[in-house]
Biopython code that builds the backbone (N, CA, C, O; Angstrom):
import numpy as np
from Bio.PDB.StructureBuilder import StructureBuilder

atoms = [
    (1, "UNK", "N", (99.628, 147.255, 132.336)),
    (1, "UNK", "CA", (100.829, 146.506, 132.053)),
    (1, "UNK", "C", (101.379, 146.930, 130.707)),
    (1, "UNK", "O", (100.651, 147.151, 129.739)),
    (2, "UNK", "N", (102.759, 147.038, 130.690)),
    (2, "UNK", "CA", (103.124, 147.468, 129.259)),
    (2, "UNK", "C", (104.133, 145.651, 128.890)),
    (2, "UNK", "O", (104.316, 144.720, 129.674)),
    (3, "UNK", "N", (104.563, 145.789, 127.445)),
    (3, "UNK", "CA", (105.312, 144.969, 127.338)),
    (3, "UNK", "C", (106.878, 145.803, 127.368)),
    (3, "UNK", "O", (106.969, 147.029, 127.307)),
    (4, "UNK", "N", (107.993, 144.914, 127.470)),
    (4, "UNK", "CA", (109.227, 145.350, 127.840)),
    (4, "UNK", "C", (109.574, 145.995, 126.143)),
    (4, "UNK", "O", (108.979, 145.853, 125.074)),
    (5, "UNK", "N", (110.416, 146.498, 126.411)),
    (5, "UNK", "CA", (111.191, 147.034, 125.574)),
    (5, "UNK", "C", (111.935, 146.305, 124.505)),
    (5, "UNK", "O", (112.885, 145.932, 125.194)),
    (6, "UNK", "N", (112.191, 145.821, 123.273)),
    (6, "UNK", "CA", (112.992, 144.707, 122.814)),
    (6, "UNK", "C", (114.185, 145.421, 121.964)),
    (6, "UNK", "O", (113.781, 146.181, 121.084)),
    (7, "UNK", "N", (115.959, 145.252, 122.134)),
    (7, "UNK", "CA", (116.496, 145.610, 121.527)),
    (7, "UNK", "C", (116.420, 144.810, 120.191)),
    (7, "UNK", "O", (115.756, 143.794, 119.982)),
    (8, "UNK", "N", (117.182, 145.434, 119.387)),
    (8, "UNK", "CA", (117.168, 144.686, 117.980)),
    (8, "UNK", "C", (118.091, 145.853, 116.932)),
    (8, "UNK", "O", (118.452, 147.016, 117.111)),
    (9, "UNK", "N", (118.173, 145.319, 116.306)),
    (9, "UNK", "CA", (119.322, 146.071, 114.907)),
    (9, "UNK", "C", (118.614, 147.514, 114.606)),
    (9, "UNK", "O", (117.397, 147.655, 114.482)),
    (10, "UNK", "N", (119.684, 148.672, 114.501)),
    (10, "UNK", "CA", (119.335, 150.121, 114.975)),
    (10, "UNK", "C", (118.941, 150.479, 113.798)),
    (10, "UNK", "O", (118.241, 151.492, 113.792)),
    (11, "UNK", "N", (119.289, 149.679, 112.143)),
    (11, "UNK", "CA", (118.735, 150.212, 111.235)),
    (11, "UNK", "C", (117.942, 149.092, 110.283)),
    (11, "UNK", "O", (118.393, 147.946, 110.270)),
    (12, "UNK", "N", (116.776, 149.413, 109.495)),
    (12, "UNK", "CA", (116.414, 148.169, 108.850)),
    (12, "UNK", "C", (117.268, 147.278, 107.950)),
    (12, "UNK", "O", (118.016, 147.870, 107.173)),
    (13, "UNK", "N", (117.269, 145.956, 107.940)),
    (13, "UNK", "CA", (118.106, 145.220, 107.235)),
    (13, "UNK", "C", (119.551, 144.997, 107.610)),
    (13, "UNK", "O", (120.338, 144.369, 106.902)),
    (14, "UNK", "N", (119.921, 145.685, 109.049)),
    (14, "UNK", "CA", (121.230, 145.353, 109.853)),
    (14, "UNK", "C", (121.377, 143.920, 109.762)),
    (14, "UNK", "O", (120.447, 143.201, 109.396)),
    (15, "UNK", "N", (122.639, 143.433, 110.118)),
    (15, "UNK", "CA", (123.195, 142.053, 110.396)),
    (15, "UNK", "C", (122.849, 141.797, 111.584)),
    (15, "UNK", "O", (123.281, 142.634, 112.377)),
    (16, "UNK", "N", (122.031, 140.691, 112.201)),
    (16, "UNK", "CA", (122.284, 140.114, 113.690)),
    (16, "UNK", "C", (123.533, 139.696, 113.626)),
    (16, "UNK", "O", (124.231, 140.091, 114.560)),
    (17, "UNK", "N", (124.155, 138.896, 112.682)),
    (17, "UNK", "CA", (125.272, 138.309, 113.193)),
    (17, "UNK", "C", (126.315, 139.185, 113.371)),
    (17, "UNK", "O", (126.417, 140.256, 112.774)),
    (18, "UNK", "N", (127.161, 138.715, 114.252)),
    (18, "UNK", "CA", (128.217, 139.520, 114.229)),
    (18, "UNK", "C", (129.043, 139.589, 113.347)),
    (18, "UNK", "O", (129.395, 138.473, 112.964)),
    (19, "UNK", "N", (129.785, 140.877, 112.561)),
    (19, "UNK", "CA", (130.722, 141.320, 111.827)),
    (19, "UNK", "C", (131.864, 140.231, 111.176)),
    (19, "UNK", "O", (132.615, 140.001, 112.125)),
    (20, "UNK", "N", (132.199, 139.687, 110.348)),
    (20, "UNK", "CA", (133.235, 139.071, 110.264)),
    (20, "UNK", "C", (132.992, 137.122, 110.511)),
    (20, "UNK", "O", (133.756, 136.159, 110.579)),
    (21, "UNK", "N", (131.851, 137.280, 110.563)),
    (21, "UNK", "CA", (131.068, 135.504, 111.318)),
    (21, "UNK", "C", (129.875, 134.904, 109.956)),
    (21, "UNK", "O", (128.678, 135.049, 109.707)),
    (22, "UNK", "N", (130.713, 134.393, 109.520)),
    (22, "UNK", "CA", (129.189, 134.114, 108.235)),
    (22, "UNK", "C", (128.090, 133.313, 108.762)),
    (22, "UNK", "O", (128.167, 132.219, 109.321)),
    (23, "UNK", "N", (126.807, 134.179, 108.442)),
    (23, "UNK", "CA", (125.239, 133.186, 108.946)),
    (23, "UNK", "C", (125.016, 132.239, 108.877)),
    (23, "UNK", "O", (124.900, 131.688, 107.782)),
    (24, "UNK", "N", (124.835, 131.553, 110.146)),
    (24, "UNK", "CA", (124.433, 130.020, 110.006)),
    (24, "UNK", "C", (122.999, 129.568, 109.713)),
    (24, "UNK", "O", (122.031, 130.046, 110.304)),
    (25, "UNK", "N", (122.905, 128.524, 108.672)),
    (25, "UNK", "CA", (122.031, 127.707, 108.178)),
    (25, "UNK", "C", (121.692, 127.207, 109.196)),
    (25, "UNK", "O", (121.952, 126.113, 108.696)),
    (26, "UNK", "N", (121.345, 126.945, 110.188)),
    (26, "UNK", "CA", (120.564, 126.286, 111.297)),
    (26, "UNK", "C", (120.803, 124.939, 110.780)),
    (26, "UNK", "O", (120.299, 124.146, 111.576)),
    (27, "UNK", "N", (121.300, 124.385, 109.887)),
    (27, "UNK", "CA", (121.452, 122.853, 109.910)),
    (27, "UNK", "C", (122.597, 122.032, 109.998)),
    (27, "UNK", "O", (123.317, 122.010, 109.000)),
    (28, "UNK", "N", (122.915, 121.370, 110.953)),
    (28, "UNK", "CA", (124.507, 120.750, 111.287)),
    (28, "UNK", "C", (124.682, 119.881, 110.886)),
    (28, "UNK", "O", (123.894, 118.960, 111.100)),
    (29, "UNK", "N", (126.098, 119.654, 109.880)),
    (29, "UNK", "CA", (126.533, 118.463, 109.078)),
    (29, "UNK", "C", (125.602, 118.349, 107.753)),
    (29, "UNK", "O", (125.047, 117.404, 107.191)),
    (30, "UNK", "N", (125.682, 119.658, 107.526)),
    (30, "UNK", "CA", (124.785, 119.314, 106.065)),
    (30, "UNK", "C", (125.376, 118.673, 105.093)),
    (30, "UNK", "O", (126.315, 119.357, 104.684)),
    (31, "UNK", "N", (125.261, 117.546, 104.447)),
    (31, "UNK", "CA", (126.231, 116.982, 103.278)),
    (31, "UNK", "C", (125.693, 115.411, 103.541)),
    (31, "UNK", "O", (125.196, 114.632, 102.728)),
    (32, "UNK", "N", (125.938, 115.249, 104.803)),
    (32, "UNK", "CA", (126.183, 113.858, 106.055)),
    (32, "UNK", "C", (125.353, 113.130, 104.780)),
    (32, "UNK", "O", (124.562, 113.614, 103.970)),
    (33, "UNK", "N", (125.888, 111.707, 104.954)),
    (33, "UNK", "CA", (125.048, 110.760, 104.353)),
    (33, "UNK", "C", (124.489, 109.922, 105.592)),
    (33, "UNK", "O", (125.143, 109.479, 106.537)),
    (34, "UNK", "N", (122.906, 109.798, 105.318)),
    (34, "UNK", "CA", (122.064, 109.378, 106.923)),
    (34, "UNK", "C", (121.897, 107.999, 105.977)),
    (34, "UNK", "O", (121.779, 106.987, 106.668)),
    (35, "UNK", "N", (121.861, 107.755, 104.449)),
    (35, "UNK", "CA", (121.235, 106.379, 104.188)),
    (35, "UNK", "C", (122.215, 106.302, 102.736)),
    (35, "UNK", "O", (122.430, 107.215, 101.939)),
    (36, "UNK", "N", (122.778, 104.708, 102.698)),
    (36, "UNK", "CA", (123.179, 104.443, 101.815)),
    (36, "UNK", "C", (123.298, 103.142, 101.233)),
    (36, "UNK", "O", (124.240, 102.390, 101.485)),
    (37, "UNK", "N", (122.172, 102.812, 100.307)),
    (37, "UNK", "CA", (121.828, 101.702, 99.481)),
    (37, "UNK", "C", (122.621, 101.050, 98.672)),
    (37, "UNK", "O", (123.103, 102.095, 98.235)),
    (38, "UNK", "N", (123.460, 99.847, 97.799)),
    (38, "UNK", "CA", (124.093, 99.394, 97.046)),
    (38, "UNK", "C", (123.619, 98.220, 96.683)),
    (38, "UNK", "O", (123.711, 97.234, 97.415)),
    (39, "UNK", "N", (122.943, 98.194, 95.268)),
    (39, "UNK", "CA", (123.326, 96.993, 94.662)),
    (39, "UNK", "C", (121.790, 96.183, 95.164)),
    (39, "UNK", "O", (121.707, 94.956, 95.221)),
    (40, "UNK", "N", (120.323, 97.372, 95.594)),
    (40, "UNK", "CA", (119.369, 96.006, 96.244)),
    (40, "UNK", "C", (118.858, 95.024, 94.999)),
    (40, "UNK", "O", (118.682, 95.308, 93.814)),
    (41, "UNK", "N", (118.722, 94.023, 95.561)),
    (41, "UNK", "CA", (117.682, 93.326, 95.096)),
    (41, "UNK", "C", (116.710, 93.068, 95.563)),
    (41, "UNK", "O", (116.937, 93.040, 96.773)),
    (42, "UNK", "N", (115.396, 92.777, 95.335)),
    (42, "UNK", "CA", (113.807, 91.975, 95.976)),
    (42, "UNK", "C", (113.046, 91.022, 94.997)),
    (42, "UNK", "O", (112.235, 91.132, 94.077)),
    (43, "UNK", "N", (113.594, 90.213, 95.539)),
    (43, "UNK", "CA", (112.985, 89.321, 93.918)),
    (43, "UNK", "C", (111.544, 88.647, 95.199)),
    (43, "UNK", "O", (111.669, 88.446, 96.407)),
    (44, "UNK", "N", (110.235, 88.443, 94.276)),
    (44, "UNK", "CA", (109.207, 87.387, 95.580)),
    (44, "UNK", "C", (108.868, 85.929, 94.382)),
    (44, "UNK", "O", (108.698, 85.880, 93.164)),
    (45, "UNK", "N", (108.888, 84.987, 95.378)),
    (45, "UNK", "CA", (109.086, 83.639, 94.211)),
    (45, "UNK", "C", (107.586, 83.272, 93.724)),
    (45, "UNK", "O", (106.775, 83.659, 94.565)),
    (46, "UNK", "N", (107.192, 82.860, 93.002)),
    (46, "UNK", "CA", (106.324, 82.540, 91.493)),
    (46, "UNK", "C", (106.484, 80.963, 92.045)),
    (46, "UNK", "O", (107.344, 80.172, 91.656)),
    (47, "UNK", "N", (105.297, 80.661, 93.192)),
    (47, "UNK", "CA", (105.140, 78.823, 93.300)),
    (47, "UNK", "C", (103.908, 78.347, 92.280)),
    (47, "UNK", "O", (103.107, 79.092, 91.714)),
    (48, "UNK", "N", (103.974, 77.089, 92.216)),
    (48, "UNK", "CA", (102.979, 76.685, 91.107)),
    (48, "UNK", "C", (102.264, 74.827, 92.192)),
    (48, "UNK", "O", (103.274, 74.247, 92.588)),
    (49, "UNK", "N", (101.606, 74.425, 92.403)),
    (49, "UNK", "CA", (101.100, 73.471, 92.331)),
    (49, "UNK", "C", (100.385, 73.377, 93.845)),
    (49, "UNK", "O", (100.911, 74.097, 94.693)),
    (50, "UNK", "N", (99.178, 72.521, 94.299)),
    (50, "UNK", "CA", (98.277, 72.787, 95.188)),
    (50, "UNK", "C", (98.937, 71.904, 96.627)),
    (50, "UNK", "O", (98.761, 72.284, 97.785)),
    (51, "UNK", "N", (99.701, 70.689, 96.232)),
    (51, "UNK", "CA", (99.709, 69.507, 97.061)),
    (51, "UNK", "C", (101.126, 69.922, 96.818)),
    (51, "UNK", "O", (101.381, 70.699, 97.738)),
    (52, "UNK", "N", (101.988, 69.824, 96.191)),
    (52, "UNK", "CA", (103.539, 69.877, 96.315)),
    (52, "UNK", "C", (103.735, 71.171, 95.437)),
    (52, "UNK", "O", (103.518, 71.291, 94.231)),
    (53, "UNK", "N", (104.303, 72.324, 96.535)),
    (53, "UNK", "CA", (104.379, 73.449, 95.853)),
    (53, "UNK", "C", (105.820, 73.391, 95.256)),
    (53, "UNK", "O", (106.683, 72.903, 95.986)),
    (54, "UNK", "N", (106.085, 73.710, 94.357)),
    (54, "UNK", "CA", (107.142, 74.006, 93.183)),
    (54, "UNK", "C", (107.444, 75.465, 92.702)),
    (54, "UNK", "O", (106.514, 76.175, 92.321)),
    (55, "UNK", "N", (109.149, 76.067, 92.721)),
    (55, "UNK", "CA", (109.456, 76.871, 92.844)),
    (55, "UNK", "C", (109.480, 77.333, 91.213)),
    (55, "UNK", "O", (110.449, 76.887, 90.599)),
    (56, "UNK", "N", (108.351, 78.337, 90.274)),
    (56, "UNK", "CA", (108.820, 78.506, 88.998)),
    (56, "UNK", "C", (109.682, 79.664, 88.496)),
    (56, "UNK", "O", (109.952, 80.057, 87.362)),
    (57, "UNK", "N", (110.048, 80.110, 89.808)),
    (57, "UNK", "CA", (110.113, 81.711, 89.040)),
    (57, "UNK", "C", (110.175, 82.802, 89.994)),
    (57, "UNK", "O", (109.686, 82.549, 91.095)),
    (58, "UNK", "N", (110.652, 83.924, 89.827)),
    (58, "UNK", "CA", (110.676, 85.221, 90.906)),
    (58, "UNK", "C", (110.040, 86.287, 89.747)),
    (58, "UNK", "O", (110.157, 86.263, 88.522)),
    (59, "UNK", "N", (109.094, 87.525, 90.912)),
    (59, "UNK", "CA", (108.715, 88.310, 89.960)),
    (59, "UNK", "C", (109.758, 89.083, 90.768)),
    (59, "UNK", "O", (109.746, 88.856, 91.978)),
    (60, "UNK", "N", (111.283, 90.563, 89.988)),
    (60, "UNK", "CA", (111.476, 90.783, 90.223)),
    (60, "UNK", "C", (111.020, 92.722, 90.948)),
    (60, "UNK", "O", (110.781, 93.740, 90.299)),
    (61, "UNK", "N", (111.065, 92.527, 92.344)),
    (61, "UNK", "CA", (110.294, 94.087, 92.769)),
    (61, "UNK", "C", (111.407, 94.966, 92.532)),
    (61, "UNK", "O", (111.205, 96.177, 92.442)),
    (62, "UNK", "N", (112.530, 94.492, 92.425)),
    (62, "UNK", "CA", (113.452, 95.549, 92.606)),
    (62, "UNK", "C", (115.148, 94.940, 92.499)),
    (62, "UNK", "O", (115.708, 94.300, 93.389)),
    (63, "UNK", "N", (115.716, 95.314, 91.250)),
    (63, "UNK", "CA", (116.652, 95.099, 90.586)),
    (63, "UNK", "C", (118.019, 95.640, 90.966)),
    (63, "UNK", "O", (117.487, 96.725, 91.202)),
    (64, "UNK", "N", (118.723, 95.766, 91.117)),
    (64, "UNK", "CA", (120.062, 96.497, 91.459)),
    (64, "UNK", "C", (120.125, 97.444, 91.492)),
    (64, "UNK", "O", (120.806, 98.016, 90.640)),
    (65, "UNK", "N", (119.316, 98.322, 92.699)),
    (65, "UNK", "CA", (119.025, 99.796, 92.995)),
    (65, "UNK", "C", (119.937, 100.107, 94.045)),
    (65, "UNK", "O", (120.174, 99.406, 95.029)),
    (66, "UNK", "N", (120.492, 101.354, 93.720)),
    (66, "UNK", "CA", (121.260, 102.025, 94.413)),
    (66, "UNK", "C", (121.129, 103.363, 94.900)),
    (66, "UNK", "O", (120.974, 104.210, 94.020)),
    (67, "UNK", "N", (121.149, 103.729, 95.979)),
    (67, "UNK", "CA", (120.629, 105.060, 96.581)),
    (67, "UNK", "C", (121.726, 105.686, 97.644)),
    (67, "UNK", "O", (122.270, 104.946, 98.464)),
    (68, "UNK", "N", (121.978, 106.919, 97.584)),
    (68, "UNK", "CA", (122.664, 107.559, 99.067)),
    (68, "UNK", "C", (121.420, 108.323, 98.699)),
    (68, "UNK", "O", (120.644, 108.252, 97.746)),
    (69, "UNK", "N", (121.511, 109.311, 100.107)),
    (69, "UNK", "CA", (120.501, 109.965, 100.471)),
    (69, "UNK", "C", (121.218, 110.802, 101.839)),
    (69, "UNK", "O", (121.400, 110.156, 102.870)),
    (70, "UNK", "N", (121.605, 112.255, 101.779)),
    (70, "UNK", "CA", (122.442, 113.248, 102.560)),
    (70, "UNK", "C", (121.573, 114.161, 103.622)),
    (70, "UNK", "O", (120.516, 114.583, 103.153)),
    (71, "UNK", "N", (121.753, 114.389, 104.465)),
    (71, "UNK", "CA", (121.268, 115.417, 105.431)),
    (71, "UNK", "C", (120.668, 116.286, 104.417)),
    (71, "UNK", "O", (121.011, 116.287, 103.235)),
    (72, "UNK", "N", (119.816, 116.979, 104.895)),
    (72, "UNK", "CA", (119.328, 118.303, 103.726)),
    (72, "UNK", "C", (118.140, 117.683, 102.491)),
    (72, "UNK", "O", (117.120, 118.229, 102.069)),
    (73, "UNK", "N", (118.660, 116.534, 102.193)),
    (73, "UNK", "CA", (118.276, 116.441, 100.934)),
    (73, "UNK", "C", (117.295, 116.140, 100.612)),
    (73, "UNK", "O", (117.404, 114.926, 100.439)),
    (74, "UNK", "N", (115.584, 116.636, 100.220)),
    (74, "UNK", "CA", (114.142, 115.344, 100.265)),
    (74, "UNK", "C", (114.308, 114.294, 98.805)),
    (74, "UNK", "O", (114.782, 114.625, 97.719)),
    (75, "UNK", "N", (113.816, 113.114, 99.162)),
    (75, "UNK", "CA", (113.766, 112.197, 98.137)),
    (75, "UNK", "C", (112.602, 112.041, 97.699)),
    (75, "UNK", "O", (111.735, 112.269, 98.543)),
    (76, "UNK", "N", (112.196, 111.701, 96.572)),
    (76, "UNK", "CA", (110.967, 111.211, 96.315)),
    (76, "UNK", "C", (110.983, 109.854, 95.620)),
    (76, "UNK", "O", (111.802, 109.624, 94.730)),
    (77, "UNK", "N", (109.835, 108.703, 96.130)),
    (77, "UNK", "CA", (109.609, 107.697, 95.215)),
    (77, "UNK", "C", (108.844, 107.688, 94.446)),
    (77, "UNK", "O", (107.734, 107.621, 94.976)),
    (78, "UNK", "N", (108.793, 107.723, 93.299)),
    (78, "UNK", "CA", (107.631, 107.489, 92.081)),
    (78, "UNK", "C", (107.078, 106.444, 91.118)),
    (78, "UNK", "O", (107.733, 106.084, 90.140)),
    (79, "UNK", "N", (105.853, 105.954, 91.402)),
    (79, "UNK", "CA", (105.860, 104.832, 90.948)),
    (79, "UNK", "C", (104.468, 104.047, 90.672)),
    (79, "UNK", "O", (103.825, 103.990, 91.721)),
    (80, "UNK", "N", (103.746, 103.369, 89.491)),
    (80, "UNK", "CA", (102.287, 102.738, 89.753)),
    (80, "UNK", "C", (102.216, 101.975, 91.201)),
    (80, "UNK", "O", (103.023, 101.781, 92.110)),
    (81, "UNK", "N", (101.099, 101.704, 91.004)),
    (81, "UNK", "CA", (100.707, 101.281, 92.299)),
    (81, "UNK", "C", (100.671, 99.765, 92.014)),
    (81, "UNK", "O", (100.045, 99.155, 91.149)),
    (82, "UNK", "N", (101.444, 99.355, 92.898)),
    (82, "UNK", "CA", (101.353, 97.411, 92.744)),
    (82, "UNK", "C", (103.108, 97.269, 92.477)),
    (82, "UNK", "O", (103.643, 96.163, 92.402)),
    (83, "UNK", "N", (103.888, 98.582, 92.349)),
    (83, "UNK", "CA", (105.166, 98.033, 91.285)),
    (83, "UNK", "C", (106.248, 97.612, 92.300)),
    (83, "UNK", "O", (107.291, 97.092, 91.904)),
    (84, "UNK", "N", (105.969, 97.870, 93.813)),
    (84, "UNK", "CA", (107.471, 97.598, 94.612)),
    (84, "UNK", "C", (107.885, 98.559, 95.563)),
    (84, "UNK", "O", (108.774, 98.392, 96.398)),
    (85, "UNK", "N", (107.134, 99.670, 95.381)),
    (85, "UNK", "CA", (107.533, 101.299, 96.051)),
    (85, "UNK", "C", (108.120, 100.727, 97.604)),
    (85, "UNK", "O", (109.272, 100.778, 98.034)),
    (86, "UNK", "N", (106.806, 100.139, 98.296)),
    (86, "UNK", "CA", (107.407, 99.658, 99.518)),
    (86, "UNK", "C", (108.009, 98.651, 99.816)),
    (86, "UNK", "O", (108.422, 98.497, 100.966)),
]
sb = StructureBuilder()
sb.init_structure("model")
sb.init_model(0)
sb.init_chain("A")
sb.init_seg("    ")
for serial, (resi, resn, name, xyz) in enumerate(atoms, 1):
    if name == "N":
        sb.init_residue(resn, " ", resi, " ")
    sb.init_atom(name, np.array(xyz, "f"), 0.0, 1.0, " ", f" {name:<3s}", serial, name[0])
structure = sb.get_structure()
């Protein structure tokens, strides 16, 4: 058994694409915004007493954070552990 024959570009470093057609990035709608955050808050409330619980307080996880986040783009969260990440 042989394998077939494979055409391909007649000199090294030829264009596949065709002449006059600029190469596509394989990725569609690159820019796109897939996520867009405004303004979060996460406050969790601070109760105090055993028999009648009482509201003292919020610890805040997360303050007036704002995020877009575009096709293409990786994000990273960084952060101690305990502070809100999730």
């Amino acid at each position: 058994m042989t394998a077939p024959a494979r055409m391909g570009p007649s000199e090294p470093g030829a264009a596949a694409e065709p002449e006059g057609r600029p190469p596509t990035t394989g990725v569609r709608g690159h820019g796109e915004t897939l996520l867009e955050i405004r303004d979060m808050k996460v406050y969790f409330p601070i109760r105090d007493g055993l028999i009648i619980e009482r509201h003292v307080g919020d610890v805040r996880a997360v303050d007036d954070v704002s995020l877009t986040v575009k096709r293409g783009e990786t994000v990273g969260l960084v952060g101690e552990s305990g502070c809100g990440k999730s």
